[in-house]
N, C-alpha and C positions, 0 to 999 in steps of 0.2 A: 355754267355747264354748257358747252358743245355737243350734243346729241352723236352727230355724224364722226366727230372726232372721239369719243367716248367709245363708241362702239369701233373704231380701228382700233383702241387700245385693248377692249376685250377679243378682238381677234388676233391681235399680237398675243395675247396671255394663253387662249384657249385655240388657238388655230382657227381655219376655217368652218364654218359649220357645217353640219351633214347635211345633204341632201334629205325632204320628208318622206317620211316611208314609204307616203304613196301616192300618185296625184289623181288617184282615183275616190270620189265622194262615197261610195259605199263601202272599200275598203276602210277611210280613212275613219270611219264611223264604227267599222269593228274593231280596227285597232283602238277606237278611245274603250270599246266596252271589252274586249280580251281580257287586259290585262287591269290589275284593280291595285292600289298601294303596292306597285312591283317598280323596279327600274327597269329602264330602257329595254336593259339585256332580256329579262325574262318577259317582258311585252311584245318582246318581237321575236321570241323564239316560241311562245302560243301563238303568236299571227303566222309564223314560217308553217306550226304547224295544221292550222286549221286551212292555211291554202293546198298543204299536200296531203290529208285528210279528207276534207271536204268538201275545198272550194270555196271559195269567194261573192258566186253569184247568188241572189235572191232564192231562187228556186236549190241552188245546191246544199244552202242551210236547211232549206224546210224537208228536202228528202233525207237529211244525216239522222242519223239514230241519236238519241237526247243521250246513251252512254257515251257515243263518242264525244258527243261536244260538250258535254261535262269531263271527262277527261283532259279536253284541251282547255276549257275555262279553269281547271284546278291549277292546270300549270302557269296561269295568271293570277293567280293570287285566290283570297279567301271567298268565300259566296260561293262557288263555281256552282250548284244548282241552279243560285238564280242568274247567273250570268250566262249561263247557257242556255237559258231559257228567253233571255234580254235578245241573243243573236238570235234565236228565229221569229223574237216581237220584227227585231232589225230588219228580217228579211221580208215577211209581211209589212209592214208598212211602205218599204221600196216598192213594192207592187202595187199598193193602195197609191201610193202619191207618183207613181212615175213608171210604172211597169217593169220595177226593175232597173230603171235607167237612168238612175239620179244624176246620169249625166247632161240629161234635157236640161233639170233643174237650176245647172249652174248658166243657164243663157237668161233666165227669170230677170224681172227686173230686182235688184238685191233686196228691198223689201219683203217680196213672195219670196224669196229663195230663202232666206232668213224664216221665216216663218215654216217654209216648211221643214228645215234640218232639221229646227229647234221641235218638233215632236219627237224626234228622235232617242232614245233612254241615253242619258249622262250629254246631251247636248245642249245645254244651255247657248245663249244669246254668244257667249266667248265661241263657245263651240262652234254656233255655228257660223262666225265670222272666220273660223279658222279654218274650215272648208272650204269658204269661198275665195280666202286667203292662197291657200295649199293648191287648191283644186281647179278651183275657178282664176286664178292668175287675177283677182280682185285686191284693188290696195287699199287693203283695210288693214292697223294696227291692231291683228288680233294679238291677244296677252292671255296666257296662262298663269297658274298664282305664284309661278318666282320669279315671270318675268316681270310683272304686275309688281311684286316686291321688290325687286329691286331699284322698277322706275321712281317707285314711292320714297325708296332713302335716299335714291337721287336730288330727291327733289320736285320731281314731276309729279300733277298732281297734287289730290287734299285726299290723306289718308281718315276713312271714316268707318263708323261700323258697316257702315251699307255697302258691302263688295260692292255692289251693282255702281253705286256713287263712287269709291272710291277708283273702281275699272276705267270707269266714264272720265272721268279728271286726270285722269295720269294717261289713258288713250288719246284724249284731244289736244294735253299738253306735251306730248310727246309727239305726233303725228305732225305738229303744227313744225316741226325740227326737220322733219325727214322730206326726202324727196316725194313725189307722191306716183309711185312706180309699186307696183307687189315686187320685185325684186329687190328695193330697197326696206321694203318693208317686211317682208319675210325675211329677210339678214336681221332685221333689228330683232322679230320673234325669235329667233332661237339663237341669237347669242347673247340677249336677255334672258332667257329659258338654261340656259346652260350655266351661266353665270349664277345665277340664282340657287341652282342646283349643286352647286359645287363649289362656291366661295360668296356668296350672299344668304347665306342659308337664315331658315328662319331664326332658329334660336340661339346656334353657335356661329353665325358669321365670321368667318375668315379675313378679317380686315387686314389683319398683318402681311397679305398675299393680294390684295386686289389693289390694281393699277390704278382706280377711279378715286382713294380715299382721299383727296387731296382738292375734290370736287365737291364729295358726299356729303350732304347737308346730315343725314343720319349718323355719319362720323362725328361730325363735328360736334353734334352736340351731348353723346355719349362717349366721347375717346376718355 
């Protein structure tokens, strides 16, 4: 398997990929908690809506009425009480760790900035690599769990119970392929993330549709 030539063929399959929502770290942190087991579409039409509702900034979650922002957490998916309650933990601790301005944070050296995302609610270690990724123009091979899945049938990687091990081994074995640029690295996150989402899925994979099976170590040994 060719890494860099693999991913032109999921750009030939699926087009180019989108641009990320937002290259802002505090937004990009609402948007992971808006929306909860929703697609794309209805994740980013609670985040359309809590920017023209709300607002975006630290201070404009904490002054919204908890009706409102339970109303835009419902349109993300299930919990919306406590998801709405998660956006103004969100917006208090941007003030505790940065005034606000998690945009200092991304200059950190990337250990401290890692550290601090990852307090953040549904920010794990991935998370916060994908901030710094996204936000911080940092090239780091952050993976979400279908990009993550699909590197794993690739090949890349030792698939283990231990997400954390298993992320770690298909991130290094993967990383070590690509150019070492965040724009090449952000290309490989979400057209791994798409791919996965849409023809690598976890239970019913789409083999008979994906341009890689001819590569896929996962193919080959369940065709």
């Amino acid at each position: 398997m060719n890494l860099p030539r693999a991913l032109d063929r999921l750009e030939a399959r699926h087009g180019p990929p989108p641009a990320p929502p937002t290259r802002d770290p505090l937004e990009l942190i609402l948007w992971e908690n808006v929306g909860y087991l929703v697609d794309d579409g209805k994740r980013a039409a609670a985040f359309r809506a809590l920017k023209k509702r709300v607002g975006t900034g630290a201070r404009d979650l904490l002054a919204a009425r908890p009706e409102t922002l339970r109303e835009i957490a419902e349109q993300g998916g299930i919990h919306g009480d406590l998801r709405a309650g998660r956006l103004q933990e969100i917006a208090r601790l941007a003030l505790t760790e940065a005034e606000g301005d998690l945009g200092a944070t991304l200059k950190r050296p990337e250990r401290e900035a890692l550290r601090v995302f990852r307090k953040f609610p549904s920010i794990g270690k991935p998370g916060a690599e994908k901030v710094l990724l996204f936000c911080g123009g940092r090239p780091i091979l952050a993976l979400e769990s279908n990009g993550l899945r699909t590197l794993l049938r690739l090949g890349y990687g030792e698939e283990s119970k231990s997400y954390d091990r298993s992320y770690r081994t298909a991130q290094a074995a993967a990383s070590a392929e690509l150019p070492e640029t965040a724009a090449a690295r952000l290309r490989a996150h979400l057209l791994l993330r798409r791919h996965g989402q849409e023809v690598c899925k976890s239970s019913t994979p789409r083999c008979s549709e994906c341009p890689l099976t001819g590569d896929c170590v996962w193919f080959r040994r369940n065709r």
